[in-house]
N, C-alpha and C positions, 0 to 999 in steps of 0.2 A: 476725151475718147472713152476713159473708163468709165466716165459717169455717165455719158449715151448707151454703152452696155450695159451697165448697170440699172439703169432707167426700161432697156429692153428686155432686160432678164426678169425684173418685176413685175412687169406688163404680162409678158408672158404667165407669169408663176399666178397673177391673180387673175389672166384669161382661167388656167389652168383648174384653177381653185372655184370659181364662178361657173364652172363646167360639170363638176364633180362634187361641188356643196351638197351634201345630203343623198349622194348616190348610194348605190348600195356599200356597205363597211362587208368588210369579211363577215359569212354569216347571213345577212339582212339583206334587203330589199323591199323598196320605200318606193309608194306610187303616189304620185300628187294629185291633190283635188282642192277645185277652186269650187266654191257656192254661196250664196248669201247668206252669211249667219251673223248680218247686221242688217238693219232697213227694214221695209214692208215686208220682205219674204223671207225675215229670220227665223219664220215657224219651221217654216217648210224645210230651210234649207237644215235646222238643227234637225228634224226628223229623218231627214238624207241622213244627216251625218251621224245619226244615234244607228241606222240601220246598218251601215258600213263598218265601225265598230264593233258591232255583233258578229260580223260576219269574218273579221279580221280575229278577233281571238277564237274563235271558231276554228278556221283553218291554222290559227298558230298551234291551234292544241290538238292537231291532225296533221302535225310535222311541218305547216307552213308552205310554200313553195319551193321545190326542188331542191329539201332540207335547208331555206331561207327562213327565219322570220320575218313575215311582211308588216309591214308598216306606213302608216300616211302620214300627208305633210298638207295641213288644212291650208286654206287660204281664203279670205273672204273677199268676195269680188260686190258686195250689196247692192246687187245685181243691175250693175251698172255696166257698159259696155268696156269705158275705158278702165273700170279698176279692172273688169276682166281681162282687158288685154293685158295690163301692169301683169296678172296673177300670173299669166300665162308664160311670159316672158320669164318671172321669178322660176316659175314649177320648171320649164324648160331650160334655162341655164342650171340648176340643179341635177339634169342629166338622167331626169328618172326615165323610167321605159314605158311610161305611159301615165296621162293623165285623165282621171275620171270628172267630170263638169261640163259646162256650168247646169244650173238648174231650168234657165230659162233658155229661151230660142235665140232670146234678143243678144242676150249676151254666148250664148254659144255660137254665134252666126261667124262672128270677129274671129274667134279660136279656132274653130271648125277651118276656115280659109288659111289662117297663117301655118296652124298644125299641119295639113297636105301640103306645103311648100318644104315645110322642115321635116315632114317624113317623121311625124311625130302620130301614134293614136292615140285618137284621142275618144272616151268613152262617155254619153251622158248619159243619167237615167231621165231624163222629163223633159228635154229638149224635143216637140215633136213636128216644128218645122218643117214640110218638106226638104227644102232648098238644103236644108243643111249635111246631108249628105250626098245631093244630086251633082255629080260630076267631080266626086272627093272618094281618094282610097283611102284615108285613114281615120275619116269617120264614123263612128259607130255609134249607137243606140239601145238600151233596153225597154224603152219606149214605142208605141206604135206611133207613125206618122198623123199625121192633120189629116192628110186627104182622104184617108182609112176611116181615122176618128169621125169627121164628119158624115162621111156616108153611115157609117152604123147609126150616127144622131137621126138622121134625117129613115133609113130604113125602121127603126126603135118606135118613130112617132108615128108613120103608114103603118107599120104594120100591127103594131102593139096598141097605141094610143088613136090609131084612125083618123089622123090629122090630114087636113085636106087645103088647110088655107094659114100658113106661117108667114110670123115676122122676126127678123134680126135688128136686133142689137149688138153692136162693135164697135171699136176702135181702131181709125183708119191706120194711125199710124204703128201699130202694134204687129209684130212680125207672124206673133202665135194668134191675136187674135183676128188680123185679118185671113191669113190662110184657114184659119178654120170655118169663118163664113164663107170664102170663096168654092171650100171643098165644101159644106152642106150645101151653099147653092148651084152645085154642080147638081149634087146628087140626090138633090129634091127634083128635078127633072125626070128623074129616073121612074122616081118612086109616086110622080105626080102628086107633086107637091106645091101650089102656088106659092111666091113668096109675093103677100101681098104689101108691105110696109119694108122699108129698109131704112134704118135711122145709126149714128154713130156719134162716137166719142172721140174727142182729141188725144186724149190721156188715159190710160187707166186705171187712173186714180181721181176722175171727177166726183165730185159728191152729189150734184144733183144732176138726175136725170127724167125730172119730170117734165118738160117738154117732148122729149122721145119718146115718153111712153103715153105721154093723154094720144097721141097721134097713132101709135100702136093699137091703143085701147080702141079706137073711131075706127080702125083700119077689117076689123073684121076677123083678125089671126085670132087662130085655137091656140098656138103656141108661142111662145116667143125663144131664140136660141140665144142665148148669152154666153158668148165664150170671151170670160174674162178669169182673174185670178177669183178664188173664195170668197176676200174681205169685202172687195165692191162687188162682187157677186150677189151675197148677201143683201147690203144695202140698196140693190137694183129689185131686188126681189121681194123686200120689204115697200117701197116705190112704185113699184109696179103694184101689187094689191091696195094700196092706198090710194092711186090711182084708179081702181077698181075692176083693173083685168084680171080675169076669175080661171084662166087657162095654164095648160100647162106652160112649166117654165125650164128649160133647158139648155145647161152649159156640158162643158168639157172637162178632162183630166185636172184643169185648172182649178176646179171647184172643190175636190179631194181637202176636205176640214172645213168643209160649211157649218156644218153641224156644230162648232163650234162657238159659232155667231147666231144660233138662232134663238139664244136668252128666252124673256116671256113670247117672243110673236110664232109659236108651236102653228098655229095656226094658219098663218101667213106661207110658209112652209110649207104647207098640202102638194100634193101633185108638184113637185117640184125632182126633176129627177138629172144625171148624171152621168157620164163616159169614166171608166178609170179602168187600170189596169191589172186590178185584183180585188177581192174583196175577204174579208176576216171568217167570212160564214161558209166560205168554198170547202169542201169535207178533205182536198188533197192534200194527204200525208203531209207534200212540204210546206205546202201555207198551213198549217194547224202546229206542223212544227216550229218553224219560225213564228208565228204567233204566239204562241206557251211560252217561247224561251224570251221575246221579245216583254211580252208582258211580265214575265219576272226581273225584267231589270227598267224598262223603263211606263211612266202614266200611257195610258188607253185612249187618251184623248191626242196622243202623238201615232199612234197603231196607223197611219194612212199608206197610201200607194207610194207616198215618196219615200218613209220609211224603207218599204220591202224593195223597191227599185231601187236605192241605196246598197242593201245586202245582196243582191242579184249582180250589181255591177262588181262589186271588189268577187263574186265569186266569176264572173265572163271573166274578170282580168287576170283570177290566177288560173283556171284554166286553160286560158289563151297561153300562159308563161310556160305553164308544166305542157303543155303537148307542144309548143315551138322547142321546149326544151332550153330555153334560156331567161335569163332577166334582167338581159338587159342588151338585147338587139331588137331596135324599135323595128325595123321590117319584117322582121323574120314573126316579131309577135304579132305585128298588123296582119300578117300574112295568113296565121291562126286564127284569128279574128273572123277572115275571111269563110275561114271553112268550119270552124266552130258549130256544133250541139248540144246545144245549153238544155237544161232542163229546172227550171228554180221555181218562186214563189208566185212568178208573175206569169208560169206557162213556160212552155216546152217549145223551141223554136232554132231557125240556125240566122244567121247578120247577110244574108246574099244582100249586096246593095248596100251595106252597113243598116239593114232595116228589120225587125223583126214579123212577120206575119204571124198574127194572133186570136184567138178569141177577146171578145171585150165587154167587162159586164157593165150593167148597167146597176146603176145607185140609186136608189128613192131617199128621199126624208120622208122619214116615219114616227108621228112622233117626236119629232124636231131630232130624231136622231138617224145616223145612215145605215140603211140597210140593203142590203142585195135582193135585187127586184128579181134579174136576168142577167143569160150569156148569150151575148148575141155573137153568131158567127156570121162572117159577110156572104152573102147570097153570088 
């Protein structure tokens, strides 16, 4: 009998423990964040997390939250669904009061669902899924959604580039990149826009796509919309002129470090333009400031959207704490979330719907480097 007690008092003490691992200590307060900072999207996801950093000694050296020292607790999900759920599970039994992730859709979709069950928020910056907030309160974003994204794509080519007859390329099974063709070919109807070819991928990590695109090429498109990640981004777009389509070529938020990939083919790269959620050449005070202090601690060639939507999220999440007034009542911050007025690097906006409504610039390669073309606001 004592040792059945004994056996229960344990159980308990390491529920107890496993609840409270890495919560706040006297003092502190620790927010968890899962992202890929292994695999294909370890650029990206270390540019999230160099920008969050920044932002966390920033506010430490501005008395912290609610005279806390805040602090993260990384976790690498290599943006895979089920290490995200693993991460999630980890971040959540540690008891923090909120966690900022993942980087992608695919893997925030998973989190996004189990987090509204546990009354957990949960914050991503570049998750832009629809679905992933639709019929969820503790979902949030400093990201625009797809459906947004793609109409600004599709308004960007009417009304700027005078496109009159487009083709997509995508990958069916891809969360981000199928909602984003669904929402340009919503709203290329609008903008009268034919989509004359529509060709896709299994994976998006195929390496050849030259049957998709000789058929593109014959099809008659001025443009083609590629909403995949940068790296095959890149490779499609090198593919595609070799194939010898001469048109523009345009992706999404996903493309944010092309420029990094475009080596000797400068060329190749013409008219090739971009959806993101800020750009380095914008003159507002807070992007030029965050920019300065960025580039004095980390390379230029990491300076992207994922970056400054890394520093935007840990500041949404201590503001959400300092006006709920606490940190560590996950409703009460959700709840601030809600009614929140952010103003950061990425635009000025409030979470209604966990969603931000934004301006959205547009990227050129210029140069084989990225520059700010335009801001387009939705019509």
């Amino acid at each position: 009998m004592k040792k059945l007690f004994l056996s229960a008092v344990l159980c308990l003490l390491g529920l107890f423990s496993a609840l409270t691992f890495g919560a706040a200590k006297d003092g502190e307060v620790t927010v968890g964040v899962t992202l890929p900072l292994t695999g294909d999207l370890a650029f990206s996801g270390q540019q999230v997390r160099q920008g969050m950093n920044m932002a966390v000694e920033e506010i430490n050296e501005n008395g912290g939250i609610l005279g806390k020292t805040l602090k993260l607790d990384f976790q690498d999900d290599k943006r895979d669904p089920t290490e995200g759920a693993n991460t999630y599970q980890l971040l959540k039994g540690r008891g923090y009061p909120i966690i900022i992730g993942s980087l992608t859709s695919g893997v925030t979709a998973g989190i996004a669902a189990k987090a509204d069950v546990d009354k957990i928020p949960v914050l991503t910056p570049t998750g832009t899924a629809d679905m992933l907030t639709e019929g969820k309160s503790f979902m949030f974003r400093a990201c625009f959604v797809d459906s947004y994204q793609g109409k600004i794509v599709a308004q960007f080519a009417s009304e700027t580039l005078k496109v009159k007859k487009a083709a997509v390329l995508y990958c069916s099974a891809d969360e981000y990149s199928l909602g984003l063709y669904e929402s340009f070919a919503t709203a290329c109807k609008s903008f009268g826009i034919e989509i004359v070819e529509k060709e896709i991928s299994t994976t998006m990590t195929d390496v050849d796509y030259s049957a998709q695109l000789s058929k593109i090429k014959e099809s008659g498109a001025e443009m083609i919309f590629l909403p995949y990640y940068y790296g095959t981004a890149a490779l499609i777009v090198v593919q595609a002129r070799e194939a010898g389509f001469t048109g523009a070529l345009i992706g999404a938020d996903g493309w944010s470090s092309i420029g990094t990939k475009v080596g000797d083919n400068v060329e190749m790269f013409k008219d090739c333009y971009f959806t993101n959620h800020y750009s380095v050449e914008d003159p507002d005070p807070a992007v030029q400031n965050f920019v300065k202090k960025y580039l004095a601690k980390y390379s230029a060639d990491t300076l992207t959207s994922g970056a400054a939507l890394g520093y935007d999220c840990v500041y949404i999440a201590a503001q959400a704490m300092t006006e709920a007034g606490t940190t560590t009542d996950r409703e009460k911050i959700a709840e601030a979330l809600r009614k929140i007025k952010f103003s950061g690097t990425s635009g000025t906006f409030t979470l209604e719907g966990g969603n931000p409504q934004k301006s959205v610039v547009i990227i050129g390669l210029v140069d084989g480097q990225e520059k700010w073309i335009t801001t387009v606001k939705p019509n």
